[in-house]
C-alpha positions in Angstrom: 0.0 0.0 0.0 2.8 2.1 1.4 4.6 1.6 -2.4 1.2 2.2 -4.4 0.8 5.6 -2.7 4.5 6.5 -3.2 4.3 5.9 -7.0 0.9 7.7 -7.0 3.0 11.2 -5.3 5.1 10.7 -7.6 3.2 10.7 -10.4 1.4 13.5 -9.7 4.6 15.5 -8.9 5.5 14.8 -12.1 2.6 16.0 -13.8 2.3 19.1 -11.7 6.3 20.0 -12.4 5.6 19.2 -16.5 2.4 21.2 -15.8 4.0 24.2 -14.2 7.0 23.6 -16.8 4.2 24.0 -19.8 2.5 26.7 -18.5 5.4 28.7 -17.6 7.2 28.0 -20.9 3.9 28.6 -23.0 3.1 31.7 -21.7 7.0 33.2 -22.4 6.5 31.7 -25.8 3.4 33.5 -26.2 4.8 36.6 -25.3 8.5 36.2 -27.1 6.0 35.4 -30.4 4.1 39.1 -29.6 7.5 40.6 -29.3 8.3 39.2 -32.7 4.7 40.2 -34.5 5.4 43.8 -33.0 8.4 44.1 -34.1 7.5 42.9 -37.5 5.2 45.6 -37.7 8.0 48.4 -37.1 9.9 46.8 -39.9 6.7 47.0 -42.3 5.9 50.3 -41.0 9.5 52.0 -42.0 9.9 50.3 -45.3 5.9 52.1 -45.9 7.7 55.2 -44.8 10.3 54.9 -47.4 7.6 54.0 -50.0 5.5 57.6 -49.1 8.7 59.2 -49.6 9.3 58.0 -53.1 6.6 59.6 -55.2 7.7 63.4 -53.6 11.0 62.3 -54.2 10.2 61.2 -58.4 8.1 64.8 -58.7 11.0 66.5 -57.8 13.6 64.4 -60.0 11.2 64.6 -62.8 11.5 68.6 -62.9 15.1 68.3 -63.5 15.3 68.9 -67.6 16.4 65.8 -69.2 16.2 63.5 -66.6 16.5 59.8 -67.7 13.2 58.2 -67.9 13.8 54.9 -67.7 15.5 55.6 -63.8 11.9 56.7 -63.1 10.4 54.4 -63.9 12.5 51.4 -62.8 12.0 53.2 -59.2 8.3 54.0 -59.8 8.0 49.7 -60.8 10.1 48.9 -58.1 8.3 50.6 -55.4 4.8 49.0 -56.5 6.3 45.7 -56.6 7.5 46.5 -52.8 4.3 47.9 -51.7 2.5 45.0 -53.0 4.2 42.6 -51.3 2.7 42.3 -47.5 3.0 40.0 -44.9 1.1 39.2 -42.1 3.1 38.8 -39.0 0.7 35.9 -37.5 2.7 34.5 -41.4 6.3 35.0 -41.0 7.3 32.3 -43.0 10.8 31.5 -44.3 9.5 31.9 -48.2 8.0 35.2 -47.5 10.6 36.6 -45.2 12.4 36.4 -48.3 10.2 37.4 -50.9 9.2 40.4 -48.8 13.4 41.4 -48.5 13.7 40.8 -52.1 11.1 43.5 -53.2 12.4 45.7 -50.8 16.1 44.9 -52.3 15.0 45.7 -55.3 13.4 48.7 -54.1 17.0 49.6 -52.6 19.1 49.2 -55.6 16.4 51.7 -58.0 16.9 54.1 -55.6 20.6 54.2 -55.0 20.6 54.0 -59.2 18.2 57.2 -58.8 20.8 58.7 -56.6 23.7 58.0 -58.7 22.0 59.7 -61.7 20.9 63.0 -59.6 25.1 63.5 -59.4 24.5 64.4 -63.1 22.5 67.0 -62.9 24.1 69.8 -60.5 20.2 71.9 -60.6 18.8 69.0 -59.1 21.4 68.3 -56.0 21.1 71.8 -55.1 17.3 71.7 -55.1 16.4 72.6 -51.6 12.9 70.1 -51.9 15.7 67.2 -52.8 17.9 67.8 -50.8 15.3 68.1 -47.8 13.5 64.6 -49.4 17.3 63.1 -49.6 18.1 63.8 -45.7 14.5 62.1 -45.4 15.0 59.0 -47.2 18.7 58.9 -45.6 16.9 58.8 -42.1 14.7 56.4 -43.0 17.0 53.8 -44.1 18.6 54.2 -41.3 15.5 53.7 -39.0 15.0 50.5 -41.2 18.3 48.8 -40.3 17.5 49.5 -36.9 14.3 47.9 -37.8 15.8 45.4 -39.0 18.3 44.6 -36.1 15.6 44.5 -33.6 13.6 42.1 -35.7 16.3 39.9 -35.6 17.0 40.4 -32.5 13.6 39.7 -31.3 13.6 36.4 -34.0 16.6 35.0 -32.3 14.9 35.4 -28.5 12.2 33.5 -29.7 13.8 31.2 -31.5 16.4 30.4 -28.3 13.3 29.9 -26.4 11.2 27.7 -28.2 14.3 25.2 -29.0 15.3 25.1 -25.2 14.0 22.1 -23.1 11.4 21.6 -21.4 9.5 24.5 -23.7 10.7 22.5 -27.2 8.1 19.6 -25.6 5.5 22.1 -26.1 6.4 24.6 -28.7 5.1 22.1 -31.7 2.1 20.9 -29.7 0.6 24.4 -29.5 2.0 25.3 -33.2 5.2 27.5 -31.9 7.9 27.0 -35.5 11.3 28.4 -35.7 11.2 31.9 -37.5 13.6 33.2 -40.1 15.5 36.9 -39.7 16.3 39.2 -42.7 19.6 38.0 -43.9 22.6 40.1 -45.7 21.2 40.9 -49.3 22.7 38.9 -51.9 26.4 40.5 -53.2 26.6 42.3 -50.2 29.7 40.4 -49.6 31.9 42.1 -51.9 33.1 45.7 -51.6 31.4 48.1 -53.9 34.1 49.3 -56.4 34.6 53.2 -56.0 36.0 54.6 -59.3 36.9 58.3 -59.8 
């Protein structure tokens, strides 16, 4: 009797310390995920920043006299293919993660092409309305990377968490998955080549 009731406490102590274990773990899962979602949102938010900046910065570009064309509209093209591209961030998948940084890549390399170009026309860079909409997009890009970092940075908490034991137990029962960060655009690993 004595050996039946032992097993019985013990049984129960184990369910109870699992119990505790899951609820304790699900709960900082659920809140690490939020952290994620939120932070998702800043990213999405900053990038529509730069996209509301774009169309002041083409009207200004396209009073320049002679001003390629086909620059516009690569960055006009560009900036519809980014916009179009949304994600929710309950749907952070791998596969979109990456299509999502690929438009927004794209996005990037119209507009530093745009920028190049302006250093043709010497009317244009010392438009005060460019200039003013340059220092704009310039801030912006940088409030993406930091964006970026935190997403990341929040992507990597979660992840730790949900891949730690006990709370990996638990994370696929209630539908937790490993999330994917932005990742260094492609060729960003080579030096850009600075010719005068």
């Amino acid at each position: 009797m004595k050996s039946r009731n032992l097993v019985l406490i013990i049984v129960v102590a184990v369910i109870l310390i699992l119990g505790g274990c899951g609820c304790s773990g699900y709960n900082s899962m659920v809140g690490l995920d939020e952290d994620v979602k939120a932070k998702w949102s800043n990213v999405q938010s900053d990038y529509q920043r730069r996209a509301d900046l774009i169309p002041n910065l083409v009207n200004t570009v396209k009073g320049a006299a002679n001003f390629e064309q086909e620059t516009l509209t690569k960055v006009i093209e560009a900036r519809a293919k980014a916009t179009a591209v949304n994600i929710n961030a309950g749907d952070l998948t791998p596969e979109k993660v990456a299509q999502f940084q690929q438009a927004q890549g794209e996005l990037s390399g119209a507009l530093s092409r745009l920028l190049v170009t302006v250093e043709k026309y010497p009317e244009l860079k010392a438009n005060q309305n460019f200039q003013d909409l340059q220092k704009q997009l310039e801030g912006t890009e940088n409030r993406i990377k930091v964006s970026r970092n935190d997403f990341n940075t929040a992507v990597q908490g979660y992840n730790s968490t949900i891949r730690k034991f006990p709370n990996n137990l638990f994370a696929g029962m209630f539908g937790f998955r490993v999330r994917d960060g932005f990742k260094a655009d492609p060729g960003s690993e080579r030096a850009p080549e600075v010719k005068f």
